[in-house]
VMD Tcl script that draws the C-alpha trace (Angstrom):
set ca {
  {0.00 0.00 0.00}
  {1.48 3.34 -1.11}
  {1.63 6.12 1.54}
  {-0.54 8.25 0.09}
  {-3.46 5.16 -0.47}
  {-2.94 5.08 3.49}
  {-3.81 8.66 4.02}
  {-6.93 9.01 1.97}
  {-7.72 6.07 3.80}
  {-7.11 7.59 7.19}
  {-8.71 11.05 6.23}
  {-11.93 9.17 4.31}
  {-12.44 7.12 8.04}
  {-12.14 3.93 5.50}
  {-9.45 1.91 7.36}
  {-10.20 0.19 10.91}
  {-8.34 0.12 13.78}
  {-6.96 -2.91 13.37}
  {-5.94 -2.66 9.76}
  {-3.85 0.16 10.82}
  {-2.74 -1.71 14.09}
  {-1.72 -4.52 11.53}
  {0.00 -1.84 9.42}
  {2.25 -0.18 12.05}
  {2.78 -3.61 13.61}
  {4.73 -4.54 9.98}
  {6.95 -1.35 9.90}
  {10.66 -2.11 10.29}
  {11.75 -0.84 13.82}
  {14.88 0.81 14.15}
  {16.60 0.26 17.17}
  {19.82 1.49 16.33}
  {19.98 4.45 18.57}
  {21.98 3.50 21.87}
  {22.94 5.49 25.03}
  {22.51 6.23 29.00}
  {19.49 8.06 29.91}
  {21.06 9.03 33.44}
  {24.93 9.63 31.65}
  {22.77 12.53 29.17}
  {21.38 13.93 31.99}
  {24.74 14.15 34.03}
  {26.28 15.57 31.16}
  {24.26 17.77 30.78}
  {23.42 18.93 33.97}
  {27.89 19.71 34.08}
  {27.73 21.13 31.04}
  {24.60 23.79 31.45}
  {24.98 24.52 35.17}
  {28.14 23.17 37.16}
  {30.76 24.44 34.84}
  {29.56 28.33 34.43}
  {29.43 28.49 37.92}
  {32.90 27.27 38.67}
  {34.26 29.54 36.06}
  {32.04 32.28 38.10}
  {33.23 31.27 41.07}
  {37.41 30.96 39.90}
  {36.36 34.83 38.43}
  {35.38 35.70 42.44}
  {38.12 34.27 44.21}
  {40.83 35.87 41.79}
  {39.21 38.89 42.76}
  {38.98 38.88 46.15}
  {42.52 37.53 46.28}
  {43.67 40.21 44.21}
  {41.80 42.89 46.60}
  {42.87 42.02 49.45}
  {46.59 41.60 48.12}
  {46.49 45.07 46.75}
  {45.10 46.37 50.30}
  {47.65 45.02 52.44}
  {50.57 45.67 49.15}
  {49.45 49.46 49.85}
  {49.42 49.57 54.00}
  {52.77 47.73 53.67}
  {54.14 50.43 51.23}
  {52.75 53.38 54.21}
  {50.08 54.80 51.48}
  {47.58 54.23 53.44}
  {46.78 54.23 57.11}
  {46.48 51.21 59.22}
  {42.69 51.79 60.27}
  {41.74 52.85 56.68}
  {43.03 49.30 55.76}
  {40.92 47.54 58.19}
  {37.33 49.44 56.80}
  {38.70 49.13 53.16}
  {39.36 45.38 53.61}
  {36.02 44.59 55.88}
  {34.18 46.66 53.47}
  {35.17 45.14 50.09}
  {35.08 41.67 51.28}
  {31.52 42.18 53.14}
  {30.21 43.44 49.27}
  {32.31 41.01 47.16}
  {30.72 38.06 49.35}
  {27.29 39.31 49.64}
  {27.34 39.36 45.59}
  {28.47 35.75 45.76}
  {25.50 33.54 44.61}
  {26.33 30.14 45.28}
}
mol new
graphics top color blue
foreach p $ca { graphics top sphere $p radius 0.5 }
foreach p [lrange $ca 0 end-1] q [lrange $ca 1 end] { graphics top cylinder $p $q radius 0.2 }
display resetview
């Protein structure tokens, strides 16, 4: 039966149930296609999410570290006072962690 016999068919209500039951029942099944359900989802689940956010997170430490190096670099140096160092460091690290979103 040509394809397009099978759709009048369909459309013109002339086939029964079981006819096309039969017909479907006679197609060639490919089963070809192999893989891990779970391992896809891992994947990903790394790829979209966990990966960005250790980037993000590599991106926030560097920065902190490099804050708080420059800080103490300039007390050490005498540029700036000892107390200004304190509320300069508590203040920077207080903002760069509350913009931390884990």
């Amino acid at each position: 039966m040509e394809l397009q016999e099978i759709k009048n068919k369909i459309i013109n209500n002339q086939i029964s149930q079981e006819e096309i039951i039969k017909l479907l029942d006679s197609l060639p099944v490919n089963r070809t296609r192999k893989g891990n359900l779970m391992k896809n989802l891992i994947k990903g689940y790394v790829d979209t999410y966990t990966v960005p956010n250790m980037l993000k997170l590599a991106l926030e430490t560097c920065l902190i570290f490099s804050v708080v190096v420059g800080i103490v670099i300039l007390s050490y140096k005498g540029i700036i006072d000892p107390a200004i160092t304190a509320v300069l460091i508590a203040f920077l690290l207080g903002f760069l962690f509350g913009k931390i979103r884990l």
